[in-house]
N, C-alpha and C positions, 0 to 999 in steps of 0.2 A: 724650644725653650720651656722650664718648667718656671711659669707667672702665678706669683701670689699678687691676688685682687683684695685690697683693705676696706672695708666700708663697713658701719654699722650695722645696719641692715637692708635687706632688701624688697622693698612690697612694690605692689602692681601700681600704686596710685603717685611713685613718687618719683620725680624730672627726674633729678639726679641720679636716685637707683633705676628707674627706668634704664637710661643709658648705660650703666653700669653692668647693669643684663643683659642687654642686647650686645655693649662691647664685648665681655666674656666669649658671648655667643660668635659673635667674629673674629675671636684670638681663636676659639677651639678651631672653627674653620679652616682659619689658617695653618695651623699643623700642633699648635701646642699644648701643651699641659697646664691647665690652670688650677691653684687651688685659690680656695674663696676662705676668707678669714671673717668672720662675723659674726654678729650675736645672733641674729635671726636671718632665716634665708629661706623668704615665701615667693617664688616665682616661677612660673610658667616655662622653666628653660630645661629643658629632656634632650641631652646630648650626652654622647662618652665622654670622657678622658677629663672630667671636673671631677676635683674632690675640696667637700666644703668641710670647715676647719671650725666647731664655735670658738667664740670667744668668749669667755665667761664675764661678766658684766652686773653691778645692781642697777636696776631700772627701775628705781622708784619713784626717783626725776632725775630729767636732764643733765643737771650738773652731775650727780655723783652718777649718772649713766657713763656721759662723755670722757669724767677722770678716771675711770676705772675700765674702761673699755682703753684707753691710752695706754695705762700703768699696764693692763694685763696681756696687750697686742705686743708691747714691748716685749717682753720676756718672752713669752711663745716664739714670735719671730725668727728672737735670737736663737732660740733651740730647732728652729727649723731650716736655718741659713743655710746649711753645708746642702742642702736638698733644693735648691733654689737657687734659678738662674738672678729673674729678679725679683724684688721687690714693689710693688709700686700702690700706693693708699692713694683712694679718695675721699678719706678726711683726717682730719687731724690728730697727727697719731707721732710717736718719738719713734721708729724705729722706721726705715726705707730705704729704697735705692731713688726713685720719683717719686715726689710729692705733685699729684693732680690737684692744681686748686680749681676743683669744680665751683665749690661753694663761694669762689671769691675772697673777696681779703676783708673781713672782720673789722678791723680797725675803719676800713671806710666808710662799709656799711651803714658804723657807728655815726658817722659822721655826718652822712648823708641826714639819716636821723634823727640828730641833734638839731641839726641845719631848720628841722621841718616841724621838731615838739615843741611842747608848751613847757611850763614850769615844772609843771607837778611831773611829764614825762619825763622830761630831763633827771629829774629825780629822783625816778623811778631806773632810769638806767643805770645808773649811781649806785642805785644799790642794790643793782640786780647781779649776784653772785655770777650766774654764768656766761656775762661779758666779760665781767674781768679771767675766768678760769680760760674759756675760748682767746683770747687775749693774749693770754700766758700762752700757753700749747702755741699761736700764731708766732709771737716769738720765740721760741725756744725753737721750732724750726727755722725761723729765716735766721735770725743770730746766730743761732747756735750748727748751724749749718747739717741739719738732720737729714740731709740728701745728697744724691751727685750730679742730680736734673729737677728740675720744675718745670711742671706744664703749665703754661696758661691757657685760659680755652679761648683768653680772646685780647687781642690788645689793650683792654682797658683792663682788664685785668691784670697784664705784666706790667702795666704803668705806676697800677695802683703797689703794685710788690716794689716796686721798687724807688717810689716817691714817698711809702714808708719807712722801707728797710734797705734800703740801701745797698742791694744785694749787686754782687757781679752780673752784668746783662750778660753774659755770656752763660751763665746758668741757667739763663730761663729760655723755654724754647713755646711759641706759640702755635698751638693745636686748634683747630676748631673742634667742634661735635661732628659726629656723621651721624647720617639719619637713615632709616631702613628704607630705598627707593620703591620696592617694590610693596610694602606693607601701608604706606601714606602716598598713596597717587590719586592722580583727578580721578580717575576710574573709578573708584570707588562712589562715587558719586552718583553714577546709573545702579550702581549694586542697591547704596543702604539709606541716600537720601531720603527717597519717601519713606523706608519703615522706622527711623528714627524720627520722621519729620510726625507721621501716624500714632507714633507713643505716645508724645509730648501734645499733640491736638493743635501743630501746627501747619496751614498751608502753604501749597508750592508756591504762589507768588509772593507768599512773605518775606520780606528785606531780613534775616538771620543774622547777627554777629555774635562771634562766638567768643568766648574767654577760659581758657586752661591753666588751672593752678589751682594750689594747697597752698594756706597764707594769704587770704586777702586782701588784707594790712599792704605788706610789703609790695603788693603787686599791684595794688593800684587800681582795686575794684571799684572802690566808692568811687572815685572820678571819672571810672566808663559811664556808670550807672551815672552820673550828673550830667557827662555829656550827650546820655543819650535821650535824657528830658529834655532837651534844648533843641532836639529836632522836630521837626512840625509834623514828619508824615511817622506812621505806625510804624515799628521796629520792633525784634524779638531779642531780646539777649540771653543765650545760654550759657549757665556759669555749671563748669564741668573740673571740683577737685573738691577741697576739705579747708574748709573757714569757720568761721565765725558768723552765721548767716543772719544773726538777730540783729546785731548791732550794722549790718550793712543796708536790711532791708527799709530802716527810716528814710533810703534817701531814693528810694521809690517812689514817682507819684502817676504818671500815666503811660508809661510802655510796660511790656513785658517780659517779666525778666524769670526765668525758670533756673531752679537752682538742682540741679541734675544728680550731684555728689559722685565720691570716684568712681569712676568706670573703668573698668576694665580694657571693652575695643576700642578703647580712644580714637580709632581713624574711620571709625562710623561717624561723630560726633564732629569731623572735619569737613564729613563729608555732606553731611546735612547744613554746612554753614556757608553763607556768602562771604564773609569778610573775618579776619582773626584779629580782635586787640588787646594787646595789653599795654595798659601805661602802667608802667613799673617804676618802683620809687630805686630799686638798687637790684640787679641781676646781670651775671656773671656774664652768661649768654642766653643760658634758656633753650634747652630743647624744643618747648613749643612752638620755639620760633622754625625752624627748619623741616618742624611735622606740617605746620603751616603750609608754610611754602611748598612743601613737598604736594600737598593735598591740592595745590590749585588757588589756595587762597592768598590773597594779596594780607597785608598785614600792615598794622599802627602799632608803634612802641613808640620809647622814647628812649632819651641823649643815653640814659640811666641804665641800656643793656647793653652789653657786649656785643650781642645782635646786631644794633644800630651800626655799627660799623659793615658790615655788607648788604642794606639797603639801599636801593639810590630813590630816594624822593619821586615819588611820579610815574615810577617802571614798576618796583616792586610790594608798593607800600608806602607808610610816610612814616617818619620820625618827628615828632613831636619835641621841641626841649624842655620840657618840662611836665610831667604826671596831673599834675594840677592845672593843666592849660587846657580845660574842658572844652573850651567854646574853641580852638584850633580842633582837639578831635573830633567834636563835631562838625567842624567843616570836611575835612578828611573823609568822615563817614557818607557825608551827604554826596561828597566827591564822588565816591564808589558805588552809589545806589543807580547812577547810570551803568545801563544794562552794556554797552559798547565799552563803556571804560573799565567795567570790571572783567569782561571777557577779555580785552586785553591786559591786562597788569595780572590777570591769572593766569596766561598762559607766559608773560614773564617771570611770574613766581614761580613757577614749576620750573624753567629753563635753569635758573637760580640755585634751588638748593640742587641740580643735577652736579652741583660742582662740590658737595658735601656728602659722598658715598662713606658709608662705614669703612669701605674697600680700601679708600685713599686716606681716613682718618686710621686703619691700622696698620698702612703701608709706613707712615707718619712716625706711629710709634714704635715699630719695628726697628726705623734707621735710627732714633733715641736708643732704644734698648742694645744695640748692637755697638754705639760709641760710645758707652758706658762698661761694657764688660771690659 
């Protein structure tokens, strides 16, 4: 089949286009033709039979990024249909055959949000142009019915599509992520443990948790960082993506918290770590969570991933209900600083995301794309 892949852009440091990459990378596998639609397209991927497509875009923010990146994919699209098996975006865009909602559903986001600001934030949302534009774009696809499938990547996210919008459940079809098995394994762990543990001027018997994300806000840094003052013995925390590091580091006071910035071999940086957390305030699913897993490490999130729904409390991690419920994660973590209990719950982790191969996640979309032609 010849697949056009939507997405704005593509860099090494970011979940979504991470995955984005690496799916391409096991559609060409598979046998087929992709072309890639985008504004920018900076990634590591050297295979045949891709051909990338700009989209022309102003990018001098956000909003007139996003509306002009929409306005100008449409029209291209359309002039390239008769050459195109399918269609399929992963973000928010007027023209498709599947709309992937990686990103999750906007309007809840919102909500969540609201749920959790102050005045002035609330206020701030209000008058923040590119909710209401993201907004628009969100409706006008589910309304207006800009597709002939929708993927959800996780049940809380076809919930949320459709306890806003009211869509036909028989439209939406839920996909998880796959994750690359052989790129994020325990193994890596006798490879690059200690020369990442050596960079950073960390020891092997150090208790490590590690945290992966761009966004810090949304993901729920400052409450690791709270919970992990509330532990009594030494702990390391590495923060490994692209934040806001100023305003997070006030709520530092006596552990260690190394602020890493993106990385490129990300599955060194899993492998150097005992335990994975994120309390997240609103995520879709989260790749990080299955690189986790994948790498051996047991994992904390919370109600507020998509994730959280194939964790089971105890075996492979813990969920948390609530981002803000510091003093639960810190018990969680204190849980896993026994050396028996984390040998086992990591060797359940890994069992775990063995059921989330890229393999089976494009087997997935294949039987999508083929009850749609």
């Amino acid at each position: 089949m010849k697949i056009a892949i939507i997405r704005k852009k593509y860099i090494f440091h970011g979940g979504a286009e991470g995955f984005s990459t690496r799916f391409i990378e096991h559609l060409i596998r598979a046998g087929h033709e992709v072309h890639i639609f985008a504004i920018k397209w900076d990634t590591d991927l050297a295979v045949s039979n891709v051909y990338f497509h700009r989209i022309p875009a102003i990018r001098f923010n956000s909003f007139l990024r996003d509306l002009s990146f929409a306005i100008s994919s449409y029209f291209i699209l359309k002039r390239y249909r008769q050459h195109l098996d399918i269609i399929q975006t992963h973000d928010k865009t007027l023209y498709q055959d599947i709309y992937r909602a990686g990103d999750g559903c906007h309007i809840e986001w919102l909500k969540k949000r609201w749920q959790d600001a102050t005045f002035i934030s609330r206020v701030s949302i209000l008058l923040n142009p590119y909710h209401w534009l993201i907004l628009i774009l969100e409706r006008i696809i589910f309304k207006g019915r800009r597709f002939k499938k929708i993927i959800a990547i996780s049940r809380m996210v076809r919930d949320e599509i459709l306890d806003n919008y009211h869509i036909n459940p028989e439209d939406i079809e839920v996909i998880y992520n796959g994750v690359d098995l052989e790129r994020f394994h325990p193994k890596n762990k006798r490879i690059f443990r200690e020369e990442v543990r050596r960079e950073f001027g960390i020891k092997d018997q150090d208790f490590v948790i590690l945290f992966v994300g761009s966004g810090f806000e949304r993901k729920g840094l400052r409450y690791l960082i709270e919970s992990i003052e509330l532990i009594d013995k030494p702990v390391c925390l590495m923060i490994v993506g692209k934040g806001n590091e100023r305003s997070t580091r006030k709520y530092i006071r006596k552990q260690r918290v190394i602020f890493c910035g993106p990385r490129k071999e990300i599955y060194k940086y899993y492998a150097s770590a005992d335990v994975f957390v994120f309390p997240t305030l609103y995520e879709p699913f989260g790749n990080v969570h299955l690189e986790a897993l994948a790498s051996g490490l047991p994992i904390i999130t919370t109600k507020r991933s998509g994730a959280s729904e194939i964790i089971e409390n105890g075996k492979h991690g813990f969920v948390v209900n609530e981002p803000d419920d510091i003093h639960e994660i810190a018990r969680c973590i204190e849980y896993l600083m026994d050396s028996d209990r984390l040998h086992q719950m990591s060797t359940e982790a890994r069992r775990l995301a063995e059921g989330f191969s890229f393999e089976k996640c494009i087997s997935e979309m294949e039987r999508v794309y083929h009850s749609i032609q």
